[in-house]
C-alpha positions as CSV (number, residue, x, y, z in Angstrom):
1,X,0.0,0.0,0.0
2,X,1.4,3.5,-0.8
3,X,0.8,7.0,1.3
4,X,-2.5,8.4,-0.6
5,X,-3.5,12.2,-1.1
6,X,-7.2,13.3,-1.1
7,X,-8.8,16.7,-1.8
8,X,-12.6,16.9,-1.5
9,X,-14.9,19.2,-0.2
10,X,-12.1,21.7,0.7
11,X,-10.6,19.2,3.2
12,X,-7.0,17.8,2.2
13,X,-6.9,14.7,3.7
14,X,-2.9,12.4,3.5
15,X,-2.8,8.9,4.6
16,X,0.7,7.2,5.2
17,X,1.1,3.6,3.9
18,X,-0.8,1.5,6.6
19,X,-3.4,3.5,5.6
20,X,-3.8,6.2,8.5
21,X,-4.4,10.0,8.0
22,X,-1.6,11.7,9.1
23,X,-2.9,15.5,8.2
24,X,-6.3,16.3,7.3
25,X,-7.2,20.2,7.2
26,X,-11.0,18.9,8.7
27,X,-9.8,19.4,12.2
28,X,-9.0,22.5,13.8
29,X,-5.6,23.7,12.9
30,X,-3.2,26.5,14.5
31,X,-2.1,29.2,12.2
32,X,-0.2,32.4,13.2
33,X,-2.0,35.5,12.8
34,X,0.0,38.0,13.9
35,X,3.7,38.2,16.0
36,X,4.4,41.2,18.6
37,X,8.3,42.1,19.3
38,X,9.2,44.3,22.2
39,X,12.4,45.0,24.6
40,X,12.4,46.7,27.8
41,X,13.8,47.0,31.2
42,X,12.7,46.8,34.6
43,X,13.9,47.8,37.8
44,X,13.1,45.7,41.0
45,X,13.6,48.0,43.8
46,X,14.9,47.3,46.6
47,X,12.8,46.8,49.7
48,X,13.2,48.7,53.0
49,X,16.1,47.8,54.9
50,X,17.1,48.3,58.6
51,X,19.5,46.7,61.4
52,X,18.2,44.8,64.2
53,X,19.7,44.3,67.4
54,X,19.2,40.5,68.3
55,X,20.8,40.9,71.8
56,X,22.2,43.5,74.0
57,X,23.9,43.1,77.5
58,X,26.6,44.2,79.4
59,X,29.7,42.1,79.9
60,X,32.0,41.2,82.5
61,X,35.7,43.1,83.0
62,X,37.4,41.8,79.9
63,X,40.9,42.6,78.3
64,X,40.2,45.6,76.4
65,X,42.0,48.9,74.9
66,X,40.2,51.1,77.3
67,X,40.0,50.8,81.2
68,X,37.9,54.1,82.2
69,X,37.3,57.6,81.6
70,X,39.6,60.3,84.0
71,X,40.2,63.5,84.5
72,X,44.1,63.6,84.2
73,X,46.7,66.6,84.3
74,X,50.1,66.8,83.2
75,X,53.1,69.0,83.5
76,X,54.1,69.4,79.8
77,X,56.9,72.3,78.8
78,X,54.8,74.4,76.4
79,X,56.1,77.5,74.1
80,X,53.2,80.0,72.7
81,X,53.7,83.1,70.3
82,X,52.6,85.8,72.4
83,X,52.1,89.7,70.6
84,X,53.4,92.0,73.0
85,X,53.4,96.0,73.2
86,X,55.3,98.8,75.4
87,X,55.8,102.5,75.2
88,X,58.8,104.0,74.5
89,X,60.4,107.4,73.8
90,X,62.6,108.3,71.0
91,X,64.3,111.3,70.6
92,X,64.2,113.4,67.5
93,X,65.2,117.0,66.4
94,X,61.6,117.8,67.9
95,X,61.7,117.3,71.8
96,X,61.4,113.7,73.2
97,X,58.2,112.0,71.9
98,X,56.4,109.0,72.9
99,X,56.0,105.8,70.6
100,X,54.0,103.1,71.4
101,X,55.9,99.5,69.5
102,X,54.2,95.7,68.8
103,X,56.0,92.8,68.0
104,X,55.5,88.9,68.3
105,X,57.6,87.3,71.7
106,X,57.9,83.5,72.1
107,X,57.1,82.8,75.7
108,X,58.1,79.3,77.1
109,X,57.7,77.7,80.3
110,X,55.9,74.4,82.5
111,X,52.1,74.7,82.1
112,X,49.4,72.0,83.7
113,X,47.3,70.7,81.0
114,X,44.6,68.9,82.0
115,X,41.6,67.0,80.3
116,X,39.2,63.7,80.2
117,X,41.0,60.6,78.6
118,X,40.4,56.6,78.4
119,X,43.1,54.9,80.0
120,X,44.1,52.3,78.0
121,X,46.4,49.0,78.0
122,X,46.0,45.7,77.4
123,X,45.2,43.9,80.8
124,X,42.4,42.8,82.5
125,X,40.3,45.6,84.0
126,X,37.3,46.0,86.4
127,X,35.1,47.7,83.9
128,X,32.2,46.6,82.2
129,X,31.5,47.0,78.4
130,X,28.7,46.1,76.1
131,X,28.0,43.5,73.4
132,X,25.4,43.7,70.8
133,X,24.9,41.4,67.7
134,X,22.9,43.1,64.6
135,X,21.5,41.4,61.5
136,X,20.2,42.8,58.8
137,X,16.4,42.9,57.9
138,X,14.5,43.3,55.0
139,X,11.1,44.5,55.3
140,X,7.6,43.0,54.0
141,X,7.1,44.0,50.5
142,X,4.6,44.0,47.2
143,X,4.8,45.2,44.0
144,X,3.6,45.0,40.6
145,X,4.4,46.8,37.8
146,X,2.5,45.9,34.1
147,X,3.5,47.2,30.8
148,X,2.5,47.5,26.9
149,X,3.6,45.3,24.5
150,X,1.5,45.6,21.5
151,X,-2.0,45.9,20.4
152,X,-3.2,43.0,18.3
153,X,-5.2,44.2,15.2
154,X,-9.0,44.3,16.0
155,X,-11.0,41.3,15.5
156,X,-8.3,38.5,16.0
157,X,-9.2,37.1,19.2
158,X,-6.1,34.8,19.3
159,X,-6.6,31.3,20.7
160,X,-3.2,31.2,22.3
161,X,0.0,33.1,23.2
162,X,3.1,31.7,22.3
163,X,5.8,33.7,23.9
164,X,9.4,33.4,23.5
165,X,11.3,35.8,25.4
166,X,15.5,36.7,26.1
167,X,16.2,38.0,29.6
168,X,19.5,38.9,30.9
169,X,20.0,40.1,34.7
170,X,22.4,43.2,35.0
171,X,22.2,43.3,38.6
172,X,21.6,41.0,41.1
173,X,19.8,41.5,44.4
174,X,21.2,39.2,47.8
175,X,21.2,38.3,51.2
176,X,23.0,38.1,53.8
177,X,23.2,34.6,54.3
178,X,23.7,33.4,50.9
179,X,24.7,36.0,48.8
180,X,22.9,36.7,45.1
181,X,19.1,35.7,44.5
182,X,18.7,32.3,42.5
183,X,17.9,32.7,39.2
184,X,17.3,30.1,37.1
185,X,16.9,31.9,33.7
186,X,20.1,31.5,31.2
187,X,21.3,34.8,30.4
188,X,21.2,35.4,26.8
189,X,19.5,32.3,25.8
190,X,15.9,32.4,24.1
191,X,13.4,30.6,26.3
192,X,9.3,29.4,25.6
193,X,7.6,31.6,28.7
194,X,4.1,30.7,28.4
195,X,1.8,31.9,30.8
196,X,4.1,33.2,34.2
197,X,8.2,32.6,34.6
198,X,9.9,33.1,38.0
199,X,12.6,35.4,37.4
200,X,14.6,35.6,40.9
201,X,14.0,33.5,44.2
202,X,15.6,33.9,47.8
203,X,15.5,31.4,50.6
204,X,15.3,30.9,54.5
205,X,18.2,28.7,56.1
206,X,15.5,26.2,56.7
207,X,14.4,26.0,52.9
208,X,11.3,28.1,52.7
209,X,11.3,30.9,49.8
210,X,11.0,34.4,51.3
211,X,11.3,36.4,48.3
212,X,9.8,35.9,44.4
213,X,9.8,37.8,41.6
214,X,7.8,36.8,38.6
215,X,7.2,37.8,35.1
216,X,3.6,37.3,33.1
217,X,2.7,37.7,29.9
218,X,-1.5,38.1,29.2
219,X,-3.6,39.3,26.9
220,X,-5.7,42.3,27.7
221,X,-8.5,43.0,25.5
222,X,-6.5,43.4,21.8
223,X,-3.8,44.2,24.3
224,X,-0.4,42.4,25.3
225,X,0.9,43.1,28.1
226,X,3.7,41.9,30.5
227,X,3.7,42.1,34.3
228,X,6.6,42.1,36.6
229,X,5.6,40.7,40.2
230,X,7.4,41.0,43.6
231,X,6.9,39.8,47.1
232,X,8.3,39.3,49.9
233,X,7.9,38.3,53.4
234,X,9.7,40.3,56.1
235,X,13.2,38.6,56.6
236,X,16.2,38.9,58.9
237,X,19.2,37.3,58.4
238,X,20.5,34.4,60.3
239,X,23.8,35.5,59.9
240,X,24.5,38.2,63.1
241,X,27.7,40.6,63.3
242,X,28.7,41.3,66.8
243,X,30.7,44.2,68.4
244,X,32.5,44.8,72.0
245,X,32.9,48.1,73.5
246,X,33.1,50.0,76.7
247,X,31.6,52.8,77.6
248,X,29.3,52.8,74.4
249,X,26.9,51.0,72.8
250,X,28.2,49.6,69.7
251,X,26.0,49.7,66.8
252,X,25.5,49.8,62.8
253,X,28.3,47.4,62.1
254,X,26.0,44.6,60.2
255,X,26.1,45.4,56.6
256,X,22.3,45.8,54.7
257,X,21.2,43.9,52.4
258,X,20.8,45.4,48.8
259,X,17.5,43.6,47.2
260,X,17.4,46.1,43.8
261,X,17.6,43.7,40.5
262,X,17.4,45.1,37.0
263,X,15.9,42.9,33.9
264,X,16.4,43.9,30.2
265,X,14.2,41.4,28.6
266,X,13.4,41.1,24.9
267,X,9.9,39.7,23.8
268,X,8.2,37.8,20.7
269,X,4.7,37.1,21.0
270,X,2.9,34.9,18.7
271,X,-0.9,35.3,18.5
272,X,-2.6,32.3,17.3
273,X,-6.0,30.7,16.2
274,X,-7.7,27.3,15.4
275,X,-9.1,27.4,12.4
276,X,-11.0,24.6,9.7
């Protein structure tokens, strides 16, 4: 048996050699009816940011740079440029006159200087000091942002989307603990994004996701449009810097985390309809 061709009743109907149809234009069949490019860029920014202090306390005497604040004086030799003035007379061809003359004297001698210092040295001393350990944390966040890719011509009411789209990351937002959000889209490289991709994720120690930020594509009307998605759950770091000092209270030492990412992302959108 060989592959047969038929044509009858504006239906094309082929059959392959064991006799079954392998294309017959009777059944619904996808056509493209029109394609939308775009390119933009979008800015994920950043969420609030603050330090918290996880614990606070004052500590025992420990071996430390500064041992107390005094008052202390010292004999110290000290030389000043002092401006100094006297009367004189000076004789003339008129009778004596009087003349007052300036000049700058240096005047040196022992002075007691005196003043508030730390006292200092590496021993142990009988002064308390205070530790505090700060993390950084990232406050709860949404945000959506939608815009315009193309208007489809009016009438078409597509039956699908077929979206392939090119997105490269030129800056990362991270975390403390783990450094750059997870992204699992290659830069550069043409992907199929049908319906909603997750651009950037970040994680909890134990595993749970604590940050997302998604792209959709949807059609609006005659309208395409593309929506960029964030949220986030409040989060602070596991990760805690700590600090020792006397006399003060230590404090913003932990670095913040910087969650801004910026997208350029380049779009082709294929409208499409079933047709007999």
């Amino acid at each position: 048996m060989t592959a047969s061709f038929e044509a009858a009743n504006n239906v094309i109907r082929v059959r392959d050699t064991n006799g079954a149809v392998v294309f017959d234009t009777g059944t619904p069949m996808p056509h493209i009816a029109q394609v939308i490019t775009a390119t933009l860029s979008h800015s994920f920014i950043a969420s609030a940011t603050s330090r918290v202090v996880r614990s606070l306390g004052q500590t025992p005497a420990f071996t430390s740079g500064c041992r107390e604040l005094q008052y202390i004086c010292n004999q110290e030799y000290v030389c000043r440029s002092v401006y100094v003035c006297r009367q004189e007379y000076q004789c003339t061809r008129d009778p004596w006159t009087q003349q007052t003359t300036c000049r700058y004297v240096t005047v040196c001698g022992n002075e007691q200087q005196c003043g508030y210092e730390n006292v200092c040295g590496n021993e142990w001393v009988d002064v308390a000091g205070y530790e505090t350990f700060e993390s950084a944390r990232v406050a709860a966040r949404e945000h959506s942002q939608t815009y315009t890719l193309g208007t489809l011509a009016a009438g078409t009411n597509p039956n699908f989307l077929l979206v392939l789209l090119t997105a490269s990351r030129t800056r990362a937002g991270s975390q403390q603990d783990y450094g750059s959000f997870i992204s699992a889209i290659p830069a550069g490289e043409t992907i199929c994004a049908n319906g909603s991709t997750v651009l950037e994720t970040a994680f909890q120690p134990n595993g749970d996701p604590w940050l997302s930020r998604i792209l959709s594509v949807f059609l609006e009307g005659d309208t395409v449009r593309a929506e960029f998605n964030h949220s986030n759950r409040q989060y602070t770091s596991a990760k805690a810097h700590s600090a020792t000092a006397c006399l003060t209270y230590p404090s913003g030492f932990a670095p913040l985390d910087d969650t801004r990412s910026d997208w350029t992302v380049s779009f082709e959108v294929y409208a499409g309809k079933f047709t007999i």
